[in-house]
Each structure stands twice: as C-alpha cells, then as structure tokens.
C-alpha positions in Angstrom: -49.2 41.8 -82.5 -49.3 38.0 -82.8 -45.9 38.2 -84.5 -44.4 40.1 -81.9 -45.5 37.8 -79.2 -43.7 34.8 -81.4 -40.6 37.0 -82.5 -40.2 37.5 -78.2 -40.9 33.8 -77.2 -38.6 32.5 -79.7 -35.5 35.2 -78.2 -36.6 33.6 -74.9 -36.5 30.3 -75.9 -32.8 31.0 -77.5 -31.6 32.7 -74.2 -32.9 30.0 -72.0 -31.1 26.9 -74.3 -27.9 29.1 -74.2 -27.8 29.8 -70.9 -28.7 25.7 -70.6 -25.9 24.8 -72.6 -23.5 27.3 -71.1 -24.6 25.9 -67.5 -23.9 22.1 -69.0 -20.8 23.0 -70.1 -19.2 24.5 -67.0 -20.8 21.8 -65.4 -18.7 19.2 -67.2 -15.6 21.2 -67.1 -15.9 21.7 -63.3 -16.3 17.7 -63.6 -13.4 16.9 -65.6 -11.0 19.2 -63.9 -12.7 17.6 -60.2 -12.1 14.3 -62.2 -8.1 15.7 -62.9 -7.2 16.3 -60.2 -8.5 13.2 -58.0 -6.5 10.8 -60.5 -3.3 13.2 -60.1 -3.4 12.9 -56.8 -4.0 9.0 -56.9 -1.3 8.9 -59.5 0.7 10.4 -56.1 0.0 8.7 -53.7 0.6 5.3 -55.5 4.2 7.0 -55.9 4.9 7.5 -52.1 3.3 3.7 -51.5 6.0 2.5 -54.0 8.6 4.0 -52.6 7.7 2.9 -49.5 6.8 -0.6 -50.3 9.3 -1.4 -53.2 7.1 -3.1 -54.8 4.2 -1.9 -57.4 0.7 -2.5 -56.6 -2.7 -1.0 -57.4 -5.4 0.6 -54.8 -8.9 2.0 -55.3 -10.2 5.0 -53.2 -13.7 5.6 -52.2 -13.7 8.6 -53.9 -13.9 6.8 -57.2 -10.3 6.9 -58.1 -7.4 4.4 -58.1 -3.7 3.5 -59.0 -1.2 1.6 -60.2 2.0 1.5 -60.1 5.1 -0.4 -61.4 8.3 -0.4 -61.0 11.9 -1.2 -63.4 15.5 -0.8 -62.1 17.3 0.6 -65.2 20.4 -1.5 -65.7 22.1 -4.1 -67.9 23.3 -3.2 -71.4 21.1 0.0 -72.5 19.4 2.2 -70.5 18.6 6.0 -70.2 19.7 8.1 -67.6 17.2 10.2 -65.0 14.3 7.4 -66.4 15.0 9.3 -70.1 14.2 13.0 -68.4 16.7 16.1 -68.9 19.9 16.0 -66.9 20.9 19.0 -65.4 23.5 21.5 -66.3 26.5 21.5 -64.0 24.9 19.0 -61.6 25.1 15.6 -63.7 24.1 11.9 -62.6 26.4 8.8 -61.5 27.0 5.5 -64.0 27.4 2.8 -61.6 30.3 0.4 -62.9 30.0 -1.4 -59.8 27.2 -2.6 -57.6 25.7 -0.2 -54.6 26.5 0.3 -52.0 29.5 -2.2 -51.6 31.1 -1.3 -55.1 31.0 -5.0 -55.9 32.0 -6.2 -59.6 33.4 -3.8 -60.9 33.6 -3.6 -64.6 35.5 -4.3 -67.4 34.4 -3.5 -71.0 33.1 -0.3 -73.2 30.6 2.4 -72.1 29.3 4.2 -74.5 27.4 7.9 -73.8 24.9 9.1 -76.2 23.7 12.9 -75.7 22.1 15.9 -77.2 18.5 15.6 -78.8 17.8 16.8 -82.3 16.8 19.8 -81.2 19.8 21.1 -80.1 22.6 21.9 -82.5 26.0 24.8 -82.1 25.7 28.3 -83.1 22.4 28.8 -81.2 22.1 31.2 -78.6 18.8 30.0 -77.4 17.9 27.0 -74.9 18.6 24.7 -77.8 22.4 25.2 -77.9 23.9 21.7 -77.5 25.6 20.4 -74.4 28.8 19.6 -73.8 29.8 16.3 -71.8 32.5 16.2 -69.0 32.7 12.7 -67.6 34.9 11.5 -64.7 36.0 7.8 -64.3 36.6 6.3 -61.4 38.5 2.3 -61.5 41.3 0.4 -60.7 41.7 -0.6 -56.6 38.9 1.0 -54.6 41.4 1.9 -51.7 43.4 4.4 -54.6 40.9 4.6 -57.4 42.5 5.4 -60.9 40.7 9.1 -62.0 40.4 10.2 -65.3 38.5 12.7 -66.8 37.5 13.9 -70.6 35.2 16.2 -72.0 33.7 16.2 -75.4 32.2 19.4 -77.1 30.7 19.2 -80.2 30.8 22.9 -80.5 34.2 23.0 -79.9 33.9 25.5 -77.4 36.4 23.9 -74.4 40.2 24.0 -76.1 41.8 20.1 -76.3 38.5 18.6 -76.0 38.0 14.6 -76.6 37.1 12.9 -79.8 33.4 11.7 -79.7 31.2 10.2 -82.6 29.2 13.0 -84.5 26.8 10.7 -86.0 25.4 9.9 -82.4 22.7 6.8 -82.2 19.6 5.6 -80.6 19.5 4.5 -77.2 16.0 2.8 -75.9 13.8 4.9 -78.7 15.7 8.4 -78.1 17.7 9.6 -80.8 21.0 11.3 -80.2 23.4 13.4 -82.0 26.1 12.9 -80.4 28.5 9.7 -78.6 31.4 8.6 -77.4 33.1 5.2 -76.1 35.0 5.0 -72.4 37.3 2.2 -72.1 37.1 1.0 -68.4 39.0 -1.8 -66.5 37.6 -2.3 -63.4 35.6 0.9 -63.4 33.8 2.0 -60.1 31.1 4.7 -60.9 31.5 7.6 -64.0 30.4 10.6 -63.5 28.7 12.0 -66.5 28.0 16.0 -66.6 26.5 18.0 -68.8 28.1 21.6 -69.7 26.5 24.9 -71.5 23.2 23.5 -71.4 20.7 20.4 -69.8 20.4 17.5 -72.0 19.0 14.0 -72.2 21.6 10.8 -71.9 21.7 7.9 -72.7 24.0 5.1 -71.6 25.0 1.3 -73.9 27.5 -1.1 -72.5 29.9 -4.0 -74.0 29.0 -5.1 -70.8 26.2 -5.7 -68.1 26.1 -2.3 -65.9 24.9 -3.1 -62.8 21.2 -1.3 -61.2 21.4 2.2 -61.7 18.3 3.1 -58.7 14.5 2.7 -59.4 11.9 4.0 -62.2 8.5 4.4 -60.3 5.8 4.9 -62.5 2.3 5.7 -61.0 -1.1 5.7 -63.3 -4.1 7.6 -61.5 -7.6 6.9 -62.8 -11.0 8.9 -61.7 -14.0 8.5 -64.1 -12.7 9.0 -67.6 -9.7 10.7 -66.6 -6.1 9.2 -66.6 -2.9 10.6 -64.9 0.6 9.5 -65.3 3.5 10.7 -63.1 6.9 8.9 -63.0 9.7 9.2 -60.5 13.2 8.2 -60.6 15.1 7.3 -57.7 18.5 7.3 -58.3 21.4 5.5 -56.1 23.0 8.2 -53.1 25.5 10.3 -55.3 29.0 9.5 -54.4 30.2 12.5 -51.9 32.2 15.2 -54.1 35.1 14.6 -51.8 35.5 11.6 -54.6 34.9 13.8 -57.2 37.1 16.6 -56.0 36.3 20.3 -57.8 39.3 21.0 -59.1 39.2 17.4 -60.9 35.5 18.6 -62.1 36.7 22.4 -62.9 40.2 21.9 -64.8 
C-alpha cells in the first residue's frame, strides 16, 4: 500500500514539474516573440523618422524598446545597386553619371557592371538561371542626349549580344560571375536592366559616380531582442519617355 502511495505521488510530482516547465516555456516564447515584435516595429519607426529627418538618430520608447538609425549615400567609385538587395526582372535601377536632379557633371571615364551571384549559372530551368543585362546609356548634350544600348547574356540566349568578362569580380564583398566595361563621355544616367531572371548588381567606376539616393538602416532593440531593417531610397527614375520602349524592347 505504502508503495503505491509513493509510486502515485511521484507521477504527481512528474506531471506537475512538466506542466511547470511547459507553462515556463510558453511563457518565455510569448516573451520573446512580444520582445520581436516591439524591436521590429522600433526598427520601423526609426526608418520613417529617417526619412523624414535625413539624418540618423537614436530614440527610446517607454515600452522598453529603442532605435537607431544611420544613414550612407552609395556613391563614388564602388557601390552596389538597391543597397546590395535583388534587382528586379524587367524593371531595373538608374546609374547616375551625373548629379540629381540638375544632371550636373556629367562623366567621363569607365563603368564597369558586375552581376549574377554564384548561384546562378545557364542551363538551369529553375529560379537560379542567370540574368541577362540590357543597359541603356544616356550622354553627350543633355538637350539631344547620345542613346546607346547593349546587352550581355552569358547564356547566350539574345542573338548578337555584347562581349562581357566571364570571370566576373567582387564589388563591396559580393562576388560576381559576370562583368562588363561601358565607355562613357559625358554620360548622364545608364540604365541597367536585368533579363530572364532578378539578380544582384554591382557597380565600379574609373571615375567618381555621383550619389546614387540613400541607404537607411534602422536597428530596433527590446530586452534581448535585436531587429535590423534597411531601406533604400533611390533618386526619382528618369520618366520612360527618356528611355523609350522600343529603345528598351529591340
């Protein structure tokens, strides 16, 4: 009888801690995602205050959480487009040779476009088939710019396609596989779009490019929890009216 008592107080006792521990646990996971989602939105709202203010700054809530922010201009002699995140497919980003919004200073040296991670190769079928590049040039006199257009495939999928560098290069810790050099005399803005798939880009220079827009990037902190966000503002994109279709399409 004795044994049985002991044999049901010690199934008790083992219940009782496990449904302790279970109830910790939750506990701290409802925590931690309470805790996630404060510094997220901190991270947030130190993003829209940046953008605001232009400047980067730091800010702690009553609720225990906080930001900070700072903010770079990518620009000068190496740099990554979209703050190093994927450019879209058939949409592309503007290379300012010249300084917005005036189109001041315009260029004159070597641009060179890296593009294509190592992931991405020809012959797949899969998201990882490797972009092509079609890039539009704008220079010369701003009143009747010079266009000219060439597009590099790798894959050689696009008939009469530009020559381009197959052992690509690194560009601010991003490896490429792919890159070619544009010749520009008094270039304006380039146009740089990606075909057949998104890719990253990355952009080097003989010469100083001018400030490409504005890399905000917002740190929120609640308890032990840290969230990063980072936006890139990019300058207006020149109207397509500049960059006709049937320039972008032949």
């Amino acid at each position: 009888m004795l044994l049985v008592v002991v044999l049901t107080m010690i199934v008790a006792l083992t219940v009782g801690l496990s449904l302790a521990s279970r109830t910790i646990t939750n506990m701290k996971i409802s925590k931690q995602n309470e805790e996630s989602q404060r510094a997220f939105q901190a991270a947030e709202a130190g993003i829209e205050r940046a953008l605001e203010s232009a400047i980067g700054s730091s800010l702690e809530f009553g609720n225990n959480s906080k930001f900070t922010t700072t903010i770079t201009n990518p620009q000068g002699s190496s740099f990554l487009l979209n703050a190093g995140e994927t450019v879209e497919q058939d949409v592309g980003l503007d290379v300012w040779l010249s300084e917005y919004p005036n189109y001041a200073n315009p260029v004159t040296g070597t641009v060179y476009v890296y593009w294509s991670t190592t992931n991405q190769g020809c012959g797949r079928t899969d998201d990882n088939v490797a972009a092509a590049l079609s890039i539009v040039t704008l220079s010369g006199n701003l009143s009747n710019p010079t266009v000219t257009r060439e597009v590099y495939d790798p894959c050689t999928r696009i008939p009469n396609g530009s020559l381009f560098d197959s052992r690509g290069g690194s560009v601010d810790g991003t490896s490429f596989n792919y890159a070619t050099s544009i010749p520009v005399l008094d270039g304006i803005i380039m146009r740089v779009i990606p075909v057949y798939n998104s890719t990253k880009i990355g952009v080097t220079s003989s010469v100083a490019l001018p400030k490409q827009g504005t890399v905000v990037e917002s740190v929120g902190e609640s308890g032990e929890t840290v969230r990063r966000v980072q936006y890139f503002s990019s300058n207006p994109q020149v109207p397509l009216e500049i960059f006709p279709y049937s320039i972008l399409s032949q």
